[in-house]
C-alpha positions in Angstrom: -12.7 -8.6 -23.7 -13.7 -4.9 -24.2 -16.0 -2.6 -23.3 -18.2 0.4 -24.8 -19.0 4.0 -23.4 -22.2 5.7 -24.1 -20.3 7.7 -26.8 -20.2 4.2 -28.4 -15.8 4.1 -27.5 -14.3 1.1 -26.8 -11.6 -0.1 -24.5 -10.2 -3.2 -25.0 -8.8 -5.4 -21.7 -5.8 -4.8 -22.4 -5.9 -1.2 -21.9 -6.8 -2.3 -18.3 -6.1 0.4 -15.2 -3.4 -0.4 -12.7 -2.4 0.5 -9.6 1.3 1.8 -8.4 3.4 3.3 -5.5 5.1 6.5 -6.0 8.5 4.8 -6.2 7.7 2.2 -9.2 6.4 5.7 -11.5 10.0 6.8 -11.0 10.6 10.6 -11.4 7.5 11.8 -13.3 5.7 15.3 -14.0 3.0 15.7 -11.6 0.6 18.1 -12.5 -2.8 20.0 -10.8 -5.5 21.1 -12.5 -6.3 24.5 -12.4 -9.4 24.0 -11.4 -8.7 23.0 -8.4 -8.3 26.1 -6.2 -5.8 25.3 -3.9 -7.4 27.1 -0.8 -6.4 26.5 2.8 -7.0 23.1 2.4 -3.6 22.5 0.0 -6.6 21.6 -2.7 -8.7 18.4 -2.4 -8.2 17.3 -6.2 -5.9 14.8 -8.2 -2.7 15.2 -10.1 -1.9 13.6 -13.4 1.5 12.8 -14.7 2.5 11.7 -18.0 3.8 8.1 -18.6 5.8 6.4 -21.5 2.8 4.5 -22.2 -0.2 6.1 -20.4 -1.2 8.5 -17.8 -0.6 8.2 -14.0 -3.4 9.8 -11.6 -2.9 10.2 -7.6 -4.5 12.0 -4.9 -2.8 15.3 -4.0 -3.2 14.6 -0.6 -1.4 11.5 -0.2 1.8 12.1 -2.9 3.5 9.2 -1.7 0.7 6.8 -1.8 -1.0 4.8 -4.9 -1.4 5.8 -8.1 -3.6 4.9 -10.6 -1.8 3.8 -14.3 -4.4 4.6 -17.4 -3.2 3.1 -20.9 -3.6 5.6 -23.9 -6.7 4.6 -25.1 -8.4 4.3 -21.6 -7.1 7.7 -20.6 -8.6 9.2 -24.1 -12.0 7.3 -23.4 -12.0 9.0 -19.9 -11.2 12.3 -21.0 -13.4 12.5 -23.9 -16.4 11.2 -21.9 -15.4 14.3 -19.2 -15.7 16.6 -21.6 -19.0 15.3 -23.2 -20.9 14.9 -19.7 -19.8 18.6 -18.7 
């Protein structure tokens, strides 16, 4: 199974996304964009770390909660299609 973006991209299934707590990710790289202001409220954004195979994504609010697992070709798809709707 795979899908297509309007860009005409495609993700195959097995690049599916994933869910994860903090302690199956291990001891990874977290990192905020800067974009995201900070502020008084300890900046309402997410923070991506780097995996072996993929890119994990969490809200900076809840640190020790779920994280989202992208596979490489997903995580390229998404960021290409970010930068082309901007």
């Amino acid at each position: 199974m795979s899908w297509s973006t309007g860009s005409g991209r495609s993700c195959s299934r097995q690049e599916e996304v994933t869910t994860a707590l903090a302690p199956e990710l291990g001891h990874v790289a977290w990192r905020t964009s800067s974009y995201s202001g900070g502020g008084s409220s300890g900046g309402d954004c997410v923070e991506v770390a780097a995996l072996p195979t993929g890119t994990a994504v969490r809200d900076s609010k809840n640190p020790a909660g779920p994280a989202l697992r992208f596979g490489d070709r997903t995580w390229a798809v998404f960021l290409a299609e970010a930068k082309r709707a901007r």
